[in-house]
MOPAC internal coordinates of N, CA, C and O (Angstrom, degrees):
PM7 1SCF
backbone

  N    0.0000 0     0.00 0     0.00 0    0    0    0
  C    1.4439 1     0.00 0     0.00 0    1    0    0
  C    1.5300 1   111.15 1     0.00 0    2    1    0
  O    1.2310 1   121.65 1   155.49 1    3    2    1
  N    1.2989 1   114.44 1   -24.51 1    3    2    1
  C    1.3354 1   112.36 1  -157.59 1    5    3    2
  C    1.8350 1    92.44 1   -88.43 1    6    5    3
  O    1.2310 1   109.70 1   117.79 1    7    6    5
  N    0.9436 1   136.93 1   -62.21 1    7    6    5
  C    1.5616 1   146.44 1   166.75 1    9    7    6
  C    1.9295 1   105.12 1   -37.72 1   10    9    7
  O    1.2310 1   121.12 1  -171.78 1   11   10    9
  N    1.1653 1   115.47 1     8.22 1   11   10    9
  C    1.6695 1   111.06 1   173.49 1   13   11   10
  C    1.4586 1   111.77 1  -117.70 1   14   13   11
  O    1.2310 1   124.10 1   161.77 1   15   14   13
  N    1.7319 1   109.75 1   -18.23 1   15   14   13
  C    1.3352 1   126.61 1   140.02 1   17   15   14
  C    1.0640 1   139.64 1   -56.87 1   18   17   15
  O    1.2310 1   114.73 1   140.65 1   19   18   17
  N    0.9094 1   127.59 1   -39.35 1   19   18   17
  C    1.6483 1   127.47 1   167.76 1   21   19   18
  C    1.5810 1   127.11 1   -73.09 1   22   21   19
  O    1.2310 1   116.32 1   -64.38 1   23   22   21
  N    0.9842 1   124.60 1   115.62 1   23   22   21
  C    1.2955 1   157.47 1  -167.46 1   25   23   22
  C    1.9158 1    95.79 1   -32.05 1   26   25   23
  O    1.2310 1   139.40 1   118.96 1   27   26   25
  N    0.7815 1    79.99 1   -61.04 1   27   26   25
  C    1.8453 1   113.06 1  -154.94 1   29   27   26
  C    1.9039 1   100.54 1   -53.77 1   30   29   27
  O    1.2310 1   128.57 1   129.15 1   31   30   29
  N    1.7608 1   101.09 1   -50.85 1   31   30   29
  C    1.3931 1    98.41 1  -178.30 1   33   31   30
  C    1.5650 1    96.90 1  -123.40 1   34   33   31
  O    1.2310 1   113.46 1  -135.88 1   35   34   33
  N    1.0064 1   129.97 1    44.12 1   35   34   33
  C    1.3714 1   124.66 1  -174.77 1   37   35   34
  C    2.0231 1   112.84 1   -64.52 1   38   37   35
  O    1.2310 1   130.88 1   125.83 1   39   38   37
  N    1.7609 1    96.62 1   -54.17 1   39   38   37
  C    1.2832 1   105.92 1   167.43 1   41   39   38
  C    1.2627 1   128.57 1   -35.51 1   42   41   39
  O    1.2310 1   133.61 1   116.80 1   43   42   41
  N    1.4156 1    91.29 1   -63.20 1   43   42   41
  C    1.6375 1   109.73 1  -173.92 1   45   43   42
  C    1.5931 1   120.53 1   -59.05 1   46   45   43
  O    1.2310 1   127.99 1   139.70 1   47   46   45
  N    1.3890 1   102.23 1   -40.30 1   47   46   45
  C    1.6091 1   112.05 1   176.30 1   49   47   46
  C    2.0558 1   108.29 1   -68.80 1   50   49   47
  O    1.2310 1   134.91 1   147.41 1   51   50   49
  N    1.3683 1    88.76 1   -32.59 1   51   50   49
  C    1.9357 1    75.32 1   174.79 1   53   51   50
  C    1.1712 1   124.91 1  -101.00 1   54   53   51
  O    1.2310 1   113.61 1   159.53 1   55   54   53
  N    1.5357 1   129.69 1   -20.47 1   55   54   53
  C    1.4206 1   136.79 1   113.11 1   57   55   54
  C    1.4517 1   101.36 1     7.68 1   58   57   55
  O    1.2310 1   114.75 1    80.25 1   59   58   57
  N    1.3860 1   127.55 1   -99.75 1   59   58   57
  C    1.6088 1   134.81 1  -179.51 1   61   59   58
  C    1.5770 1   118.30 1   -46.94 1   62   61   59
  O    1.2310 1   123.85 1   140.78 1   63   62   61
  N    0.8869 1   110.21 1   -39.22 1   63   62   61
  C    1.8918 1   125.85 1   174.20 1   65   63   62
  C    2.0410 1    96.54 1   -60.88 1   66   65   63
  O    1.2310 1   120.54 1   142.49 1   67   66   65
  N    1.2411 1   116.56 1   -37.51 1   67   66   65
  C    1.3950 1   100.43 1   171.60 1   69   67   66
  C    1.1095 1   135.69 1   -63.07 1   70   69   67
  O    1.2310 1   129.85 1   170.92 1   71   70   69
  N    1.3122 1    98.61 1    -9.08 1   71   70   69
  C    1.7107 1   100.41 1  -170.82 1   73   71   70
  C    1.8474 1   110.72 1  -147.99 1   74   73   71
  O    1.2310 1   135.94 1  -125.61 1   75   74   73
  N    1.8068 1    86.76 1    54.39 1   75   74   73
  C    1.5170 1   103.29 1  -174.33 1   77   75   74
  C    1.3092 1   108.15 1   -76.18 1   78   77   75
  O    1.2310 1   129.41 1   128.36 1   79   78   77
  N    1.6659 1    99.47 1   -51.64 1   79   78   77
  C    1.5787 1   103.74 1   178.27 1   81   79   78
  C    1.7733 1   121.25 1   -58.07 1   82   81   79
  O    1.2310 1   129.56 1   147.04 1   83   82   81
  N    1.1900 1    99.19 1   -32.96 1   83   82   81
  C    1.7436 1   104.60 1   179.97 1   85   83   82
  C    1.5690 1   120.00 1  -102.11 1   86   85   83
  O    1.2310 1   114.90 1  -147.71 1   87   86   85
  N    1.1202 1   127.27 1    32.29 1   87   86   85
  C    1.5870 1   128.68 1  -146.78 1   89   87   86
  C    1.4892 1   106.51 1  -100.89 1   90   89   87
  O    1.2310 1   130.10 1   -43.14 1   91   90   89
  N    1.7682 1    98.13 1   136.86 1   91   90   89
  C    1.6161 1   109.52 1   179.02 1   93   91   90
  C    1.3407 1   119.17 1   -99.22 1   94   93   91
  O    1.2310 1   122.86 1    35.68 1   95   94   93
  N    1.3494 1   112.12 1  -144.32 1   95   94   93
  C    1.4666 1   132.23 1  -173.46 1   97   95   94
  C    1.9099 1    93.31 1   -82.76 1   98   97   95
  O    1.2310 1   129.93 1   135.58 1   99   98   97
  N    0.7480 1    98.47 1   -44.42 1   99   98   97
  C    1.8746 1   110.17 1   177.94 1  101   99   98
  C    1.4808 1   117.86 1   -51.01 1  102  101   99
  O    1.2310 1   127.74 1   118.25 1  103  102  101
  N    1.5333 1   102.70 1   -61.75 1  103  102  101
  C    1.3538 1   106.27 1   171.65 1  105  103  102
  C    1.6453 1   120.34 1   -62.84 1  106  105  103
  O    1.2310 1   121.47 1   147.05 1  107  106  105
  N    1.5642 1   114.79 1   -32.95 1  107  106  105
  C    1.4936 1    95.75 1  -166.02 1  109  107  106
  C    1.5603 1    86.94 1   -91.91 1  110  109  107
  O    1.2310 1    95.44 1  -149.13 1  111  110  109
  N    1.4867 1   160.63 1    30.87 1  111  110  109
  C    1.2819 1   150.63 1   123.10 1  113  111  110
  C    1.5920 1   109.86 1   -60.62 1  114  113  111
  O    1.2310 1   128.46 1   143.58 1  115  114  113
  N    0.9714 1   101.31 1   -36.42 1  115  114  113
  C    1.7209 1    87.15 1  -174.50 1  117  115  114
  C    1.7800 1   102.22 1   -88.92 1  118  117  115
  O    1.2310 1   132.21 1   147.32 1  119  118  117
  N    1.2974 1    94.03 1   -32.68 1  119  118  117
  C    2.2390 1    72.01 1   177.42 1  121  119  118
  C    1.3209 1    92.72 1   -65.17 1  122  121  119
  O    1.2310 1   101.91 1   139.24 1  123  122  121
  N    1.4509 1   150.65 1   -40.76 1  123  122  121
  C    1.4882 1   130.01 1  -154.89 1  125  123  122
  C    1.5767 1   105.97 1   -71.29 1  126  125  123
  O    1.2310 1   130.86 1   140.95 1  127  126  125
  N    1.7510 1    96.65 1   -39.05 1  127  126  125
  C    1.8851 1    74.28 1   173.04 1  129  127  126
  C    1.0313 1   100.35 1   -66.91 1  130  129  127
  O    1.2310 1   110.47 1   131.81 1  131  130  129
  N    1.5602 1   135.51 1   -48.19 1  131  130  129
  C    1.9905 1    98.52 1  -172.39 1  133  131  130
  C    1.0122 1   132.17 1   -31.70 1  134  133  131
  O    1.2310 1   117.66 1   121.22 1  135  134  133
  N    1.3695 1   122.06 1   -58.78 1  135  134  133
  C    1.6159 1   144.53 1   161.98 1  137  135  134
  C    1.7615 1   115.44 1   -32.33 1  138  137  135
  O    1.2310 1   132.09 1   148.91 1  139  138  137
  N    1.2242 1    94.26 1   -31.09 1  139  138  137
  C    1.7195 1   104.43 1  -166.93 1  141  139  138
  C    1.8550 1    98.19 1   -97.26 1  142  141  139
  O    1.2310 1   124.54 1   160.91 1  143  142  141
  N    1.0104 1   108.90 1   -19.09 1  143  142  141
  C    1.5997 1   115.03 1   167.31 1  145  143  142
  C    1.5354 1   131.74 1   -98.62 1  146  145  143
  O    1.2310 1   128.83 1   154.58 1  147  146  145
  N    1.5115 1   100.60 1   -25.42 1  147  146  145
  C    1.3009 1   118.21 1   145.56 1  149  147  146
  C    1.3262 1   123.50 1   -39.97 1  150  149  147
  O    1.2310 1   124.59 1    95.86 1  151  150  149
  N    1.4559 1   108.80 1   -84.14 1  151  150  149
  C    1.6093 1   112.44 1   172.39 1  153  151  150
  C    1.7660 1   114.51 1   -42.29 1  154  153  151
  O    1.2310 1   121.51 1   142.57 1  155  154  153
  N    1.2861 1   114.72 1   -37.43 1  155  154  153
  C    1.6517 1   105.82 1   172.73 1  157  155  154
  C    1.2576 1   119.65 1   -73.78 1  158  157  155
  O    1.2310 1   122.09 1   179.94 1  159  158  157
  N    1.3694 1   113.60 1    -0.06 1  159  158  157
  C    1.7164 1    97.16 1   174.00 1  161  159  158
  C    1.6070 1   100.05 1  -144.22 1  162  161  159
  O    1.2310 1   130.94 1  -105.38 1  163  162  161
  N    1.0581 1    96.49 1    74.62 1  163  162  161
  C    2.2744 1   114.02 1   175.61 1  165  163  162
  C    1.4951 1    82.54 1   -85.47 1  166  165  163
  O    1.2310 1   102.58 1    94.05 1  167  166  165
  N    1.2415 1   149.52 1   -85.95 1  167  166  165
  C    1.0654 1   161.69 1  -162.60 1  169  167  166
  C    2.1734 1   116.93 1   -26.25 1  170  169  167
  O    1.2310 1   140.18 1   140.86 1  171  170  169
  N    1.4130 1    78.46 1   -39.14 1  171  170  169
  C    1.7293 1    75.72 1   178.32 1  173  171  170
  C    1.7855 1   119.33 1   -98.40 1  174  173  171
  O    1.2310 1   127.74 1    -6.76 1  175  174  173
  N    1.4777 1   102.70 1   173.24 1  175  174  173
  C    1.3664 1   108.27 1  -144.34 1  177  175  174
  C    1.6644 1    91.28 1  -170.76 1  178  177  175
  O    1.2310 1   121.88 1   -12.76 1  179  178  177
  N    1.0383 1   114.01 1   167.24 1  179  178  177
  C    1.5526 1   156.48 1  -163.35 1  181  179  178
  C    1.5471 1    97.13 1   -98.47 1  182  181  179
  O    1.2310 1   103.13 1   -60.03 1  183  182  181
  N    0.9313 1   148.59 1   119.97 1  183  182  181
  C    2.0203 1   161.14 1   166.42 1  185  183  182
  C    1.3643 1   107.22 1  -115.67 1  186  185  183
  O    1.2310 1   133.36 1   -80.76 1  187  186  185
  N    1.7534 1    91.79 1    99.24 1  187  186  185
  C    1.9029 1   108.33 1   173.26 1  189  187  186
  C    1.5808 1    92.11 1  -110.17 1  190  189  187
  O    1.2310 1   125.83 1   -66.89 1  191  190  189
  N    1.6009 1   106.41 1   113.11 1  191  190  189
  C    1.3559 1   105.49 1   179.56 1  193  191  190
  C    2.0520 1    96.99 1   -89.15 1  194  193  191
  O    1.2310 1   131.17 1   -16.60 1  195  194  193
  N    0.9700 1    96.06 1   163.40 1  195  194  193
  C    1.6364 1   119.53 1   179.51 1  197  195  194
  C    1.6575 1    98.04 1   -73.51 1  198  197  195
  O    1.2310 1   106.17 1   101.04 1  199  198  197
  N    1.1564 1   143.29 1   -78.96 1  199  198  197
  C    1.5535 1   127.34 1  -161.86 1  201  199  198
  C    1.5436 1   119.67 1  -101.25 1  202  201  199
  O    1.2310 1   129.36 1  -103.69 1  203  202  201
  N    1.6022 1    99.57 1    76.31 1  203  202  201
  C    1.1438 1   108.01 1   175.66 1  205  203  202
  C    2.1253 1   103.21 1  -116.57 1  206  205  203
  O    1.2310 1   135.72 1    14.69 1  207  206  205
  N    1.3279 1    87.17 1  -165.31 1  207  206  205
  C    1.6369 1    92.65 1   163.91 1  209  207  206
  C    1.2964 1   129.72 1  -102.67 1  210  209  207
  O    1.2310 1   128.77 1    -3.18 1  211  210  209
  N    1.2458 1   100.72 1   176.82 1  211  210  209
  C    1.7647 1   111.65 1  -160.65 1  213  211  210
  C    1.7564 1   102.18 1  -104.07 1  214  213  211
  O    1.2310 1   108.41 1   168.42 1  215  214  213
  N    1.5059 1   139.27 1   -11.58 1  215  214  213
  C    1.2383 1   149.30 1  -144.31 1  217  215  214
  C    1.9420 1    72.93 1   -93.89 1  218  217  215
  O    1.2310 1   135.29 1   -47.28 1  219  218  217
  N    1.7965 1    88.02 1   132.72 1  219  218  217
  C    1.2133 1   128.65 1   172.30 1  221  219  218
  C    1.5930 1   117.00 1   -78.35 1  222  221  219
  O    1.2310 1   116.12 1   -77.02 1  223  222  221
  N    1.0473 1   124.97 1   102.98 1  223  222  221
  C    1.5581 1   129.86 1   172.01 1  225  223  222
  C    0.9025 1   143.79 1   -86.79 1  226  225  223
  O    1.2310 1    93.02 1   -54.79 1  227  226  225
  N    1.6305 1   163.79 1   125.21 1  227  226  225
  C    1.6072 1   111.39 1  -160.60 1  229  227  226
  C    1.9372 1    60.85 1  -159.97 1  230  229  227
  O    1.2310 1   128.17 1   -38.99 1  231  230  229
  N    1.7073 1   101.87 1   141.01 1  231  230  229
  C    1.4166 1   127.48 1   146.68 1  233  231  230
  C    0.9738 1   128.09 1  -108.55 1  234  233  231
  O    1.2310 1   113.19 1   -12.36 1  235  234  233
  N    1.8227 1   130.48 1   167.64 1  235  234  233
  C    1.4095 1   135.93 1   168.39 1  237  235  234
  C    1.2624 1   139.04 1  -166.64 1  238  237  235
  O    1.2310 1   109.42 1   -57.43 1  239  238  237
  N    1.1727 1   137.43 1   122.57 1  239  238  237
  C    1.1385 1   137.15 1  -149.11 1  241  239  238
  C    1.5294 1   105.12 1  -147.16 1  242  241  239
  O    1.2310 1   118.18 1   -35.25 1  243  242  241
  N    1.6863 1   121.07 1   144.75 1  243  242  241
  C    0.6870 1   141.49 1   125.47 1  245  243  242
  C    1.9384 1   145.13 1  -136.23 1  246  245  243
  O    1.2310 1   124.28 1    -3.10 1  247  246  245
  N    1.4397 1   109.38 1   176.90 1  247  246  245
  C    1.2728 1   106.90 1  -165.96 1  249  247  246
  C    1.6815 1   119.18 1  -124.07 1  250  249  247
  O    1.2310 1   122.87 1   -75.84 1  251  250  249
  N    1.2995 1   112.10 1   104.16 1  251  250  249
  C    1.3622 1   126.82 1  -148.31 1  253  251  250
  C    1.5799 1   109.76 1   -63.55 1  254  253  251
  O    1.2310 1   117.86 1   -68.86 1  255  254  253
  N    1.1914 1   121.68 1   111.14 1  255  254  253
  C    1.5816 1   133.73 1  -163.41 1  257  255  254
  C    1.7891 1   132.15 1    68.88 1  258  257  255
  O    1.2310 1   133.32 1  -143.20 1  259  258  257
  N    1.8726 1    91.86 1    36.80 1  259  258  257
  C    1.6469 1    97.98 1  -155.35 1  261  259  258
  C    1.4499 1    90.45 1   -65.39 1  262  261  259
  O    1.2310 1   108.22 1   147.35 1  263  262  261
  N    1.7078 1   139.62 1   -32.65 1  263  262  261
  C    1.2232 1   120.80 1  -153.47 1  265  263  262
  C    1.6935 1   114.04 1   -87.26 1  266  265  263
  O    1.2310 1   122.36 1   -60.67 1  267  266  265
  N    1.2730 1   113.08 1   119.33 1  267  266  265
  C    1.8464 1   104.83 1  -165.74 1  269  267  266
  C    1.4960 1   100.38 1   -78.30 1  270  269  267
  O    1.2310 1   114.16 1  -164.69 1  271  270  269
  N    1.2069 1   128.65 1    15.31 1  271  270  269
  C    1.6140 1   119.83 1   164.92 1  273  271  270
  C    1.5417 1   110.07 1   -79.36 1  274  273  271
  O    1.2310 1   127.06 1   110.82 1  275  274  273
  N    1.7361 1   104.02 1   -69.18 1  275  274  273
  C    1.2545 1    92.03 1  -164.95 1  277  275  274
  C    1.5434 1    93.92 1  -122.82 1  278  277  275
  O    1.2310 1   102.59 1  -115.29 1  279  278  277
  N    1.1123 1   149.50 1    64.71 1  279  278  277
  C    1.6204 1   158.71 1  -120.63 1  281  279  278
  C    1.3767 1    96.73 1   -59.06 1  282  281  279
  O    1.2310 1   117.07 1  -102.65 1  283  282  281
  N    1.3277 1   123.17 1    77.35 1  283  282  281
  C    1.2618 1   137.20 1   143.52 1  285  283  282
  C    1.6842 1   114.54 1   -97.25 1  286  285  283
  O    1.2310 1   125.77 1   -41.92 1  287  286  285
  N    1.4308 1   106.51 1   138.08 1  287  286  285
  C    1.6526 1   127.51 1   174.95 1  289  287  286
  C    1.2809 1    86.81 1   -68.64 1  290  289  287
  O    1.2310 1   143.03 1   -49.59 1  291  290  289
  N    1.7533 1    72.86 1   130.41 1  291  290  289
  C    1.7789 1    99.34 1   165.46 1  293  291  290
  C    2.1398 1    93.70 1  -106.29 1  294  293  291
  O    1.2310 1   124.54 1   -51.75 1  295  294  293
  N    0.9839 1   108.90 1   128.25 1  295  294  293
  C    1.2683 1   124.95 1   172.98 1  297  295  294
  C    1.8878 1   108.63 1  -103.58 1  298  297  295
  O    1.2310 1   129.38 1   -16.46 1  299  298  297
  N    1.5054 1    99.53 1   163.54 1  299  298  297
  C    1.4671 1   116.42 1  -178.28 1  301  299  298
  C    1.6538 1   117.34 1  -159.19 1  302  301  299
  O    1.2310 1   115.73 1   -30.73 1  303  302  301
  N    0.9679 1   125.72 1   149.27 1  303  302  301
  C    1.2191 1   145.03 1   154.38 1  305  303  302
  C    1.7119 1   153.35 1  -150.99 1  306  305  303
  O    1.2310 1   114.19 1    -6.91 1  307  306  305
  N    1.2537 1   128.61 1   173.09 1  307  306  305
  C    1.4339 1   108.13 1  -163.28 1  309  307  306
  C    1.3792 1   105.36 1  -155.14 1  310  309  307
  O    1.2310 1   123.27 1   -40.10 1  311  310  309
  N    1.3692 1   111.34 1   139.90 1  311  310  309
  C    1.7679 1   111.91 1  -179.69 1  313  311  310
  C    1.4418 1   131.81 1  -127.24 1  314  313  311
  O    1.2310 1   123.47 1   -44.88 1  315  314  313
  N    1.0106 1   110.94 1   135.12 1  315  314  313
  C    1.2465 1   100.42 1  -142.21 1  317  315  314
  C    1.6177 1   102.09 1  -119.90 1  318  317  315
  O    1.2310 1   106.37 1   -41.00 1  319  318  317
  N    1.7159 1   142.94 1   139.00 1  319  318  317
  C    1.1158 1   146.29 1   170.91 1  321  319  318
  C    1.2608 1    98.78 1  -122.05 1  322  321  319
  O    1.2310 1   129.40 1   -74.64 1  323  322  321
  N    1.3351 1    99.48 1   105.36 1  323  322  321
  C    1.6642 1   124.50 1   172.14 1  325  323  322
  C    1.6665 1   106.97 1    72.30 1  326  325  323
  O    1.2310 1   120.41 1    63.97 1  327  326  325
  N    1.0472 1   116.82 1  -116.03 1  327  326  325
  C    1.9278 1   113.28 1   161.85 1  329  327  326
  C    1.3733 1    98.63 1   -94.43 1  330  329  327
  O    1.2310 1   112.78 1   163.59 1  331  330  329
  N    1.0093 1   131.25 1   -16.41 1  331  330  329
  C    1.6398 1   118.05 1   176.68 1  333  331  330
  C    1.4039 1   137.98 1   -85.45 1  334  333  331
  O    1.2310 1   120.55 1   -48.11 1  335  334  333
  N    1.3966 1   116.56 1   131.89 1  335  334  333
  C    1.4620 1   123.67 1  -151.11 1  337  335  334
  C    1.5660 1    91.33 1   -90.47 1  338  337  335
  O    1.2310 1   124.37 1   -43.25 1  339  338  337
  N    1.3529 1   109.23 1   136.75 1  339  338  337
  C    1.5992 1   107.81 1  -158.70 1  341  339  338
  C    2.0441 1    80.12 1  -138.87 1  342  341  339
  O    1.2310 1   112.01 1   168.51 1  343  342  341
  N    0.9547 1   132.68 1   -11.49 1  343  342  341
  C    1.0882 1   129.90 1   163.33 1  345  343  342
  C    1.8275 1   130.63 1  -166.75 1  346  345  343
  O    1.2310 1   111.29 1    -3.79 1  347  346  345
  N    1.1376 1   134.00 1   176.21 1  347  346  345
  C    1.5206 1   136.68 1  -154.15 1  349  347  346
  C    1.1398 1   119.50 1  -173.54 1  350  349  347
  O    1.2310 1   109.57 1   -49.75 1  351  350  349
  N    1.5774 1   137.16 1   130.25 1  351  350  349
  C    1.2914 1   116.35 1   135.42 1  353  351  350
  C    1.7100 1   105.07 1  -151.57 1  354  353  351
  O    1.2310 1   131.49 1     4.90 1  355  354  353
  N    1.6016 1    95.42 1  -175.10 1  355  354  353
  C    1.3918 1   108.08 1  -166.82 1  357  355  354
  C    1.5621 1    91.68 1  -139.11 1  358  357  355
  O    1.2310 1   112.79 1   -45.36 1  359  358  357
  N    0.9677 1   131.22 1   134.64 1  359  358  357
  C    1.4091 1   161.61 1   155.52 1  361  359  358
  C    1.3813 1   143.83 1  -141.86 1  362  361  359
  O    1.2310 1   120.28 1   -38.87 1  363  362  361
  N    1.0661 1   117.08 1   141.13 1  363  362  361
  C    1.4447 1   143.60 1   170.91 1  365  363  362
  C    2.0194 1    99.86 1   -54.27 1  366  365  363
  O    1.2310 1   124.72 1   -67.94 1  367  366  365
  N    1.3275 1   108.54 1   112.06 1  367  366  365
  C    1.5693 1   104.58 1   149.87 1  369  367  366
  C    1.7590 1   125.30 1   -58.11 1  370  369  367
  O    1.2310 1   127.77 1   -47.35 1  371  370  369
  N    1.5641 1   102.65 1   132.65 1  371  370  369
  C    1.4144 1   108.29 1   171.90 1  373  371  370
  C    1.6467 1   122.25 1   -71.51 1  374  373  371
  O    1.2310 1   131.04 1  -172.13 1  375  374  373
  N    1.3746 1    96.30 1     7.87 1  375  374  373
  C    1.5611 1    81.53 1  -169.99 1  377  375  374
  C    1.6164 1    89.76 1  -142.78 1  378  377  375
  O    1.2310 1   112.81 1   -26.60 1  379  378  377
  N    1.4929 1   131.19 1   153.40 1  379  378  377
  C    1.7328 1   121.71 1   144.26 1  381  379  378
  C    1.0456 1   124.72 1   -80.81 1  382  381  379
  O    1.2310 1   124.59 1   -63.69 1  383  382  381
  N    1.4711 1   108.80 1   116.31 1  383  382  381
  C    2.0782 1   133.43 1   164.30 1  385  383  382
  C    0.8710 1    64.89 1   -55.07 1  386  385  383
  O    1.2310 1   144.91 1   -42.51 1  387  386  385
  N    2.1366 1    69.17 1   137.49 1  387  386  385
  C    1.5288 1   121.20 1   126.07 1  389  387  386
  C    1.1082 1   150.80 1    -1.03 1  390  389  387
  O    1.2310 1   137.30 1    83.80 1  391  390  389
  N    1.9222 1    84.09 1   -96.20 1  391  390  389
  C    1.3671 1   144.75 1   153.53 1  393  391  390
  C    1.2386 1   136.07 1  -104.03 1  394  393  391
  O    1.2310 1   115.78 1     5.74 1  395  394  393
  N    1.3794 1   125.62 1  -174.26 1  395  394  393
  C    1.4380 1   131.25 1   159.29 1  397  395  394
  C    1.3658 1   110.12 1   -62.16 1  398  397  395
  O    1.2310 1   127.39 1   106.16 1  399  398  397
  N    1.3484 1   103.39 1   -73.84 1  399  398  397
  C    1.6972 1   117.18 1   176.82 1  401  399  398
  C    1.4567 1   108.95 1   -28.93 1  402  401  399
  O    1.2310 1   123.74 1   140.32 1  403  402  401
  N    1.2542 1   110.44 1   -39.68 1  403  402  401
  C    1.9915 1    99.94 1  -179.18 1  405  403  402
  C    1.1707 1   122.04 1  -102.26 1  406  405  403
  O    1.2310 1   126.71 1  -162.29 1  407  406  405
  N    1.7423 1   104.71 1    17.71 1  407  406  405
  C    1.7246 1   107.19 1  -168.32 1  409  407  406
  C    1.8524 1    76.08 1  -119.41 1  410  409  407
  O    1.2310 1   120.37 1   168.25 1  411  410  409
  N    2.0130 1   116.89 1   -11.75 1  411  410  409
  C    1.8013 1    94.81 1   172.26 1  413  411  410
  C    1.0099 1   116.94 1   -76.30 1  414  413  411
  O    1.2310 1   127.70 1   136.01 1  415  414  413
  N    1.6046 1   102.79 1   -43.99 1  415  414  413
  C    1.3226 1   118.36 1   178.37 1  417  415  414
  C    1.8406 1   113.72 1   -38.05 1  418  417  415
  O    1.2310 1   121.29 1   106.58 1  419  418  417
  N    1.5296 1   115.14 1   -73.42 1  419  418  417
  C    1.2820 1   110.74 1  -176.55 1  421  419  418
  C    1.5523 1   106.04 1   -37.16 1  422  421  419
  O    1.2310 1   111.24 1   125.72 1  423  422  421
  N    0.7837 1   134.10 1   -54.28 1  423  422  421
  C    1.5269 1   140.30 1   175.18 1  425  423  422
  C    1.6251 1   135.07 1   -30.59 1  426  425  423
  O    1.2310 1   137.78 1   122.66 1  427  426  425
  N    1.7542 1    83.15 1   -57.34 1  427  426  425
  C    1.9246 1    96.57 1   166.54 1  429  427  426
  C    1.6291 1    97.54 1   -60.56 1  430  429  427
  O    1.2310 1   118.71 1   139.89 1  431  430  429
  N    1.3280 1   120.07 1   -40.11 1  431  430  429
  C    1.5321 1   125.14 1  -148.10 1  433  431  430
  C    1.4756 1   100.10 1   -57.93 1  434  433  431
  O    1.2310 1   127.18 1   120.50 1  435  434  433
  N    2.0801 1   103.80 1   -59.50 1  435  434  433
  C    1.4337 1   106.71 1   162.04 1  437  435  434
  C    1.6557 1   127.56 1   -25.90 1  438  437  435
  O    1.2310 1   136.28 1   111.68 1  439  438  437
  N    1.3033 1    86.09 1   -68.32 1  439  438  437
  C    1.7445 1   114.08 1  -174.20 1  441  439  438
  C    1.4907 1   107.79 1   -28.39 1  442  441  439
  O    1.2310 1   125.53 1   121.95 1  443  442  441
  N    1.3626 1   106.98 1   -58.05 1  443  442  441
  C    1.7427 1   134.26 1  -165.63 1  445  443  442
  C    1.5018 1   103.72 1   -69.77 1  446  445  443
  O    1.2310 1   114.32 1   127.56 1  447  446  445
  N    1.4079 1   128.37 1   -52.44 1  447  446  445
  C    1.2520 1   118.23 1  -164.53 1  449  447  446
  C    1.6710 1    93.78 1   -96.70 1  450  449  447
  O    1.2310 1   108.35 1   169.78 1  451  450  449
  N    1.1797 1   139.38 1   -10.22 1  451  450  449
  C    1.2932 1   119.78 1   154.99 1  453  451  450
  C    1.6888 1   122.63 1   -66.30 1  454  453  451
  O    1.2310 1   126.04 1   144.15 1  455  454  453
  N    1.3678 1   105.99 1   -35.85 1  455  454  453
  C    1.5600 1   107.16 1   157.13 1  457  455  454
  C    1.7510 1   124.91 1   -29.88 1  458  457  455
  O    1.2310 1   138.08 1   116.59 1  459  458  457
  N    1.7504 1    82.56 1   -63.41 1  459  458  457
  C    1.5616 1    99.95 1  -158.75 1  461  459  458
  C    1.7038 1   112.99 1   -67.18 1  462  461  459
  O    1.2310 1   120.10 1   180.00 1  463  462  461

């Protein structure tokens, strides 16, 4: 759980989580580099300095047919209190857009009720 949190390898770790039950020679190389990139970065961390601001931020983006399996938008977003990132995510759309316009839309939609 803790490796689906982190920003950095979030993809990659659930990427590998798909194919726990069925997993090859392929999959257990790529969890070891996780593991092997893991250990190179114990040291880093998240910096919430004390005198910043309180103004609420929130971005979002997605990219209309990013997944080449089944070409569903993978969407993302991020929120921000003052410079500090107080929340995030990245997901897979449940459904296949259209368009762009309805693969932004799903996105703000995310965006908005993670705000709220």
């Amino acid at each position: 759980m803790y490796l689906t949190l982190r920003p950095d390898i979030m993809f990659a770790t659930c990427l590998c989580t798909r194919y726990q039950a069925q997993s090859n020679v392929n999959h257990m190389l790529a969890a070891k580099k996780i593991m092997r990139y893991l250990k190179g970065t114990r040291s880093l961390g998240l910096w919430y300095p004390r005198k910043d601001g309180f103004e609420l931020t929130a971005y979002s983006d997605s990219d209309y047919g990013g997944c080449k399996r089944d070409f569903k938008s993978i969407y993302g977003g991020c929120q921000f209190l003052g410079s500090r990132l107080v929340s995030w995510q990245c997901k897979k759309q449940t459904a296949v857009t259209q368009s762009t316009c309805e693969a932004e839309y799903i996105a703000a939609a995310s965006c908005t009720s993670q705000v709220v």
